[in-house]
Backbone as ProteinMPNN parsed JSONL, in Angstrom:
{"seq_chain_A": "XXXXXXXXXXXXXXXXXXXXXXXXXXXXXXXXXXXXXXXXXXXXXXXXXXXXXXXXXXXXXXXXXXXXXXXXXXXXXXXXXXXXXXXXXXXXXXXXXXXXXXXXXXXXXXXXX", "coords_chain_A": {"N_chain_A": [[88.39, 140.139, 79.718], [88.032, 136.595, 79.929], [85.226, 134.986, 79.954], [84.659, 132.327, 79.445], [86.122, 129.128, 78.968], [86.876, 127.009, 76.306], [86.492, 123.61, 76.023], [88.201, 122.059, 75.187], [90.202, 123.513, 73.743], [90.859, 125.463, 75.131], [90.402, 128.487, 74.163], [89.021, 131.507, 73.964], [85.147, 131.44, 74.054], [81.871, 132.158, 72.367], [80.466, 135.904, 72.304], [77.735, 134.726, 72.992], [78.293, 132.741, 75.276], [77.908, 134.157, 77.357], [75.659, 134.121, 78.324], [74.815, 131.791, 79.431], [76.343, 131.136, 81.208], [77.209, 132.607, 84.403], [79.148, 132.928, 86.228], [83.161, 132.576, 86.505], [85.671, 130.675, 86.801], [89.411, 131.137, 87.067], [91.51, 128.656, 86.589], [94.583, 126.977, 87.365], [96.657, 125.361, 85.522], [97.807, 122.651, 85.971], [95.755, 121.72, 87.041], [93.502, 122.147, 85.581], [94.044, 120.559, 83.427], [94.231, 118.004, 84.787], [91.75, 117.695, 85.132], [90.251, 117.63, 82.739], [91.716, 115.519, 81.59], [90.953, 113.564, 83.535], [87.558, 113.656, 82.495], [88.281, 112.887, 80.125], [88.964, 110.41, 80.201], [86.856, 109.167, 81.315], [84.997, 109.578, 79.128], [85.924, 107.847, 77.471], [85.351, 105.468, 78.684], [82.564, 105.527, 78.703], [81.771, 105.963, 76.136], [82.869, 103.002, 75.883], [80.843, 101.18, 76.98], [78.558, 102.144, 75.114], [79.832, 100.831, 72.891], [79.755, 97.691, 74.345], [77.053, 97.763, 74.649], [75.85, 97.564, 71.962], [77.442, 95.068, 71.059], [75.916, 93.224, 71.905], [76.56, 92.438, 74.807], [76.693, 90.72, 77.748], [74.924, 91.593, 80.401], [75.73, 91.556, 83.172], [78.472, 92.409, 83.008], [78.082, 94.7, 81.835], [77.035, 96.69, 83.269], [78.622, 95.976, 85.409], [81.127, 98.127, 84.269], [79.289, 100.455, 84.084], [79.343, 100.817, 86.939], [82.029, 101.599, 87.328], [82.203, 103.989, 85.476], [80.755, 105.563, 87.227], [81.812, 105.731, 89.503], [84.311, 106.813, 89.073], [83.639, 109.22, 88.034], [82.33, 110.165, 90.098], [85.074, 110.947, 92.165], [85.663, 112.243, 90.139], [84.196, 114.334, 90.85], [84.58, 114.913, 93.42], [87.038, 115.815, 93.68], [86.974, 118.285, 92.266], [85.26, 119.413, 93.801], [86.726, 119.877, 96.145], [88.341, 121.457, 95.497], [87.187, 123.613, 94.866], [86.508, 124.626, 97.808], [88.935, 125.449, 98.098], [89.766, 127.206, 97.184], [87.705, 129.082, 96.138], [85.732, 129.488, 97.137], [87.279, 130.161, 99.915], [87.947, 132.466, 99.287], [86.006, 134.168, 99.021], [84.318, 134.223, 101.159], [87.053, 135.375, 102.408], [86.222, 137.721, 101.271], [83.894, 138.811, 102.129], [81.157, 137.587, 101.398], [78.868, 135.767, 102.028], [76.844, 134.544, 101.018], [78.367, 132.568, 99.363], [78.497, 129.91, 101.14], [76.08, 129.039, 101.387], [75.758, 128.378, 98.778], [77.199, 126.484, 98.566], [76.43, 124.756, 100.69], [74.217, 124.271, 99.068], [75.349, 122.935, 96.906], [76.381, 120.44, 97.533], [74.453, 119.259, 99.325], [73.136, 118.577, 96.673], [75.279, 116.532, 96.03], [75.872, 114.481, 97.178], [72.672, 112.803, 97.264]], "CA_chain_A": [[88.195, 138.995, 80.6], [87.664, 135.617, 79.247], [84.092, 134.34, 80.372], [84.118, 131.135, 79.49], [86.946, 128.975, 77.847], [86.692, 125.727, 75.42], [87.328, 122.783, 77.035], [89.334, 121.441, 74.018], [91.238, 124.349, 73.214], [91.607, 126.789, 75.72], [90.356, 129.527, 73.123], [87.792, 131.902, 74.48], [84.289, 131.095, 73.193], [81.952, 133.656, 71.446], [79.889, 136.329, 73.273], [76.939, 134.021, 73.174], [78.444, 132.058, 75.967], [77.608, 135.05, 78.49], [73.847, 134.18, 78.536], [74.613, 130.84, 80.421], [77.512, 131.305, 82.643], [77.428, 133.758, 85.635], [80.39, 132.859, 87.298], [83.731, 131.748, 85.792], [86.795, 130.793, 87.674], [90.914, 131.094, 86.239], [92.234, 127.221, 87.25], [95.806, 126.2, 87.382], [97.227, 124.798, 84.295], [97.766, 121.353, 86.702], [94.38, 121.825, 87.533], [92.836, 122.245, 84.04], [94.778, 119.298, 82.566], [93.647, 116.944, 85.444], [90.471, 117.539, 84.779], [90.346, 117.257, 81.385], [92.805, 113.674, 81.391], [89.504, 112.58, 83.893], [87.179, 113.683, 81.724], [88.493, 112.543, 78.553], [89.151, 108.813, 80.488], [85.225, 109.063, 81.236], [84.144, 110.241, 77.927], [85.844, 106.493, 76.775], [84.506, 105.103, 79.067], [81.269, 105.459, 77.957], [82.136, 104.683, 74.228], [83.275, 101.468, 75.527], [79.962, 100.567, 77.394], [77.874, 102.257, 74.165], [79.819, 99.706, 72.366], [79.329, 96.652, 74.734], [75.661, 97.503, 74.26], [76.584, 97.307, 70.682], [78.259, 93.807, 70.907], [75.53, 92.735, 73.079], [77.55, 91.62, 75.866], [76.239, 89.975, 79.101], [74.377, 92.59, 81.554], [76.829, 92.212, 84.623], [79.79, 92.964, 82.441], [77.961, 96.424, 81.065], [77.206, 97.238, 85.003], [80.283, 96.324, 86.062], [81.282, 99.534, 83.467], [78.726, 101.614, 84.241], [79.722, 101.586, 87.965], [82.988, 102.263, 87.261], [82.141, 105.521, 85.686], [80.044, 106.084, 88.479], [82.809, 106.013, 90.47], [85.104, 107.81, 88.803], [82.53, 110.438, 88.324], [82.087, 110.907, 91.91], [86.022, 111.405, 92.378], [85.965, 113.578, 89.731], [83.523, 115.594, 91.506], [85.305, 115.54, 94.238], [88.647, 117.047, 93.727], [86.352, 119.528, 91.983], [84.68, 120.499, 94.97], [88.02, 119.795, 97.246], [89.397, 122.741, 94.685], [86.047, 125.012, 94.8], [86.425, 125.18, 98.881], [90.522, 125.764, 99.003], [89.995, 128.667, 96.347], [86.532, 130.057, 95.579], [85.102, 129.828, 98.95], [87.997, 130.942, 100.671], [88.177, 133.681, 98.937], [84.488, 134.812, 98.72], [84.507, 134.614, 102.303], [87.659, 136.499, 102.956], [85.864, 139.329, 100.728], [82.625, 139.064, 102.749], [80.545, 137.372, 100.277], [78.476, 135.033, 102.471], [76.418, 133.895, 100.374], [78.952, 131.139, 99.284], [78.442, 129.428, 102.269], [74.601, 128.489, 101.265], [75.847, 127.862, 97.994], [78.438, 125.523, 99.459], [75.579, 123.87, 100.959], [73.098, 123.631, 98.083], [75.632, 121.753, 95.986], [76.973, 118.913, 98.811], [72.779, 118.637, 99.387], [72.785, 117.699, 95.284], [76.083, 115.485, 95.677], [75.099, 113.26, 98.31], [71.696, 112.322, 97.181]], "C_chain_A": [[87.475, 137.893, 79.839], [85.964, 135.043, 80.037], [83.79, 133.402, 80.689], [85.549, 130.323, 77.981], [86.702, 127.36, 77.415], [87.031, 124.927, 75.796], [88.339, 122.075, 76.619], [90.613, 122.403, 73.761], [92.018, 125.451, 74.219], [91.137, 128.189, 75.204], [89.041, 130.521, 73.877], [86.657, 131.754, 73.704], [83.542, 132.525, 72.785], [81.102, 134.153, 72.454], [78.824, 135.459, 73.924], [76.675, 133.48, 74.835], [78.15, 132.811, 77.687], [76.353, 134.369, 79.09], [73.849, 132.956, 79.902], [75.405, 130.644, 81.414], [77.647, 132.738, 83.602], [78.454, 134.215, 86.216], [81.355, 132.236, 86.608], [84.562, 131.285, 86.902], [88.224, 130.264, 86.507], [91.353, 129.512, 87.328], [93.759, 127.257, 86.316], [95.894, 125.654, 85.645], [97.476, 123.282, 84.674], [96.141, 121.245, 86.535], [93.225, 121.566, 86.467], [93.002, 120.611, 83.341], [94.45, 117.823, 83.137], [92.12, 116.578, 85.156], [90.067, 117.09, 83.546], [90.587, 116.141, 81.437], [91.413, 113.312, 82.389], [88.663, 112.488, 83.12], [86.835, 112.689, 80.536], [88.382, 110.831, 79.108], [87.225, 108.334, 80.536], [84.529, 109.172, 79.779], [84.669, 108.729, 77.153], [85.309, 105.378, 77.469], [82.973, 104.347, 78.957], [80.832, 104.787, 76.642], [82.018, 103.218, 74.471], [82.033, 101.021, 75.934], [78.887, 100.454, 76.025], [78.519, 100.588, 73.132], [80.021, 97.93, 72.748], [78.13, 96.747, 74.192], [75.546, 96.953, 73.384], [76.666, 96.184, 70.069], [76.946, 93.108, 71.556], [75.953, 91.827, 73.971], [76.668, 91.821, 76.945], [75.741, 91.315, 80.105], [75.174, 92.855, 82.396], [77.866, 93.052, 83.813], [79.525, 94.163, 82.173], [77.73, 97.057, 82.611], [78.286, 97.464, 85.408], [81.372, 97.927, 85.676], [80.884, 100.531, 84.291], [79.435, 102.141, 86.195], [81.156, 101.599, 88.204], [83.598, 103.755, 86.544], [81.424, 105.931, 86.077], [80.811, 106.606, 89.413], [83.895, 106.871, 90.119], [84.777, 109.161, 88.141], [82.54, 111.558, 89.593], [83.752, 111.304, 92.359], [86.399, 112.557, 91.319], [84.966, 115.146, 90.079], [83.806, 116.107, 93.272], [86.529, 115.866, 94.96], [87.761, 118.376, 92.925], [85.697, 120.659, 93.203], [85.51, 120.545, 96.449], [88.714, 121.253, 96.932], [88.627, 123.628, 94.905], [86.264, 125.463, 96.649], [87.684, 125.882, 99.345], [90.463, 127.396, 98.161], [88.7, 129.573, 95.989], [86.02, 130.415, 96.634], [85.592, 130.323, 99.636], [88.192, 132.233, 100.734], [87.203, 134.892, 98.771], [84.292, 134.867, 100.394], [85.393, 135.542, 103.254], [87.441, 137.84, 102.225], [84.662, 139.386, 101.252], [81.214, 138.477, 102.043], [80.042, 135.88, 101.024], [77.392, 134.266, 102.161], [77.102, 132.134, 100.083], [78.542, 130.14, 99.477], [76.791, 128.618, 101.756], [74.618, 127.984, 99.823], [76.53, 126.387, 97.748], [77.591, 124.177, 99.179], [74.556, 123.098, 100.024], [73.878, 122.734, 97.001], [75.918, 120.363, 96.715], [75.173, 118.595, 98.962], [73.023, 117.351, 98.041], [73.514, 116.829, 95.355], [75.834, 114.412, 96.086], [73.826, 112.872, 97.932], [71.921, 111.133, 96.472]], "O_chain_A": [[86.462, 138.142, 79.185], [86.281, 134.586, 81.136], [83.057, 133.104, 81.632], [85.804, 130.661, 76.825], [86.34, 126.567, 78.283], [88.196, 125.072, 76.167], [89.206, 121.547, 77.315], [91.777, 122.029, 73.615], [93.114, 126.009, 74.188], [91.529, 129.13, 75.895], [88.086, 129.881, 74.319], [86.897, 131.902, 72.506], [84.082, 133.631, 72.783], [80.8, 133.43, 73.403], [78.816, 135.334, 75.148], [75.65, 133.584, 75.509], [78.17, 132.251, 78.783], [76.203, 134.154, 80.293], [73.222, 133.044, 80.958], [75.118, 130.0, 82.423], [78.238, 133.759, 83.25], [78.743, 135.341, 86.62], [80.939, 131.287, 85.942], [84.123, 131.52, 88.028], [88.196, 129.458, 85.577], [91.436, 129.477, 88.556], [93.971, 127.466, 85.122], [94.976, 125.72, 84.828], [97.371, 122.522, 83.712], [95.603, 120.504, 85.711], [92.233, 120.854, 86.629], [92.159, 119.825, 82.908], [94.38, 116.788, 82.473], [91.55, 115.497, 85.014], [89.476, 116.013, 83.473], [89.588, 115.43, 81.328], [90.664, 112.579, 81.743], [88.549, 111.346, 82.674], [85.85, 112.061, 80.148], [87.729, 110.05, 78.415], [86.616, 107.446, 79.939], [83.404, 108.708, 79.596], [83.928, 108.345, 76.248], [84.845, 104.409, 76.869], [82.511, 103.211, 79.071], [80.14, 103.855, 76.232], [81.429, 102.387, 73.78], [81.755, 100.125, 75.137], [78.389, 99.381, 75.681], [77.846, 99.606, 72.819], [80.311, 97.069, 71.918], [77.877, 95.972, 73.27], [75.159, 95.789, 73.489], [76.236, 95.98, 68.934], [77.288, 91.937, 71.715], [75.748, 90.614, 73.921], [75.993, 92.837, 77.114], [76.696, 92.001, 80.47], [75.522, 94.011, 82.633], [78.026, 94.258, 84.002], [80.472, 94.949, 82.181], [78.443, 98.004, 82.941], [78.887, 98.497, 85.705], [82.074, 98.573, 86.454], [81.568, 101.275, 84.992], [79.815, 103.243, 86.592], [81.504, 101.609, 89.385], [84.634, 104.393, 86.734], [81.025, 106.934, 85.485], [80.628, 107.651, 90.038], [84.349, 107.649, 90.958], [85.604, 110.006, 87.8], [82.651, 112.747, 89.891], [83.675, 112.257, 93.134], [87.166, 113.502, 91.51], [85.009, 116.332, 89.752], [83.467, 117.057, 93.979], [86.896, 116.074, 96.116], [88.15, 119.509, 93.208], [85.652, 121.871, 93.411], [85.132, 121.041, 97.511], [89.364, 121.97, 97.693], [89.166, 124.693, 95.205], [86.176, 126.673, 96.862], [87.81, 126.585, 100.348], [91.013, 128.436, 98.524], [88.829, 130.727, 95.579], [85.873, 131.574, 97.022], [84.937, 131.102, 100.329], [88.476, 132.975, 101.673], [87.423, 136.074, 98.51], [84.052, 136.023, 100.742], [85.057, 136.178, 104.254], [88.141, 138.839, 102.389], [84.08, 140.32, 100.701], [80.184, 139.107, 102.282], [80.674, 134.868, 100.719], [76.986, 133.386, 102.92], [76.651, 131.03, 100.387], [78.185, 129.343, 98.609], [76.712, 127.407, 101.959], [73.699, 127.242, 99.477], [76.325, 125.507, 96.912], [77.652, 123.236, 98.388], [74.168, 121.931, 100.064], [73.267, 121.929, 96.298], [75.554, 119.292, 96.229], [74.803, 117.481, 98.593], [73.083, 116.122, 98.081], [73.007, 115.824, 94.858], [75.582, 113.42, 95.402], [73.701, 112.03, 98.822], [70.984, 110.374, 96.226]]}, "name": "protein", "num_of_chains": 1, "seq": "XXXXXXXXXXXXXXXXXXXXXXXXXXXXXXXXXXXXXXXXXXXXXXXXXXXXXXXXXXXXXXXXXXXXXXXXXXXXXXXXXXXXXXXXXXXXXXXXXXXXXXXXXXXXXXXXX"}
């Protein structure tokens, strides 16, 4: 059983990776790839603001940035947690595992703040 897989490659990582992950979950191959293609759009994102800073370009214009990967942050966190309730939750609940449910809760607390 894979533990924990690379977010670049797919490749399983080395035992190490036990120590910090508890819980894994197997996603879709759609599912994987969406995430990632958000991701990766965020991760330039950023570049580009690092290099407004860079340029020193005008304050609104680096805002204007930043809350656009603010925003596409927050949608990528939530098809993440649109996907964690149709499949992890559902399923931890139809095995009795009610816990979830408070786990559910303690992340939507953190999202919303």
């Amino acid at each position: 059983m894979v533990l924990y897989e690379s977010v670049e490659t797919k490749e399983p990582e080395t035992e190490s990776c036990k120590e910090c992950c508890h819980k894994t979950k197997n996603r879709s191959e759609a599912e994987y790839t969406d995430l990632i293609h958000r991701l990766n759009r965020m991760e330039g994102q950023i570049r580009g603001i690092k290099g407004m800073v860079e340029k020193d370009a005008y304050c609104t214009d680096i805002l204007m940035q930043v809350a656009a990967v603010k925003a596409a942050l927050d949608g990528f966190a939530k098809m993440l947690l649109s996907n964690h309730i149709k499949t992890c939750v559902v399923q931890d609940i139809k095995e009795g595992k009610e816990e979830t449910v408070e786990e559910l809760l303690a992340i939507i607390q953190k999202l919303m703040k």
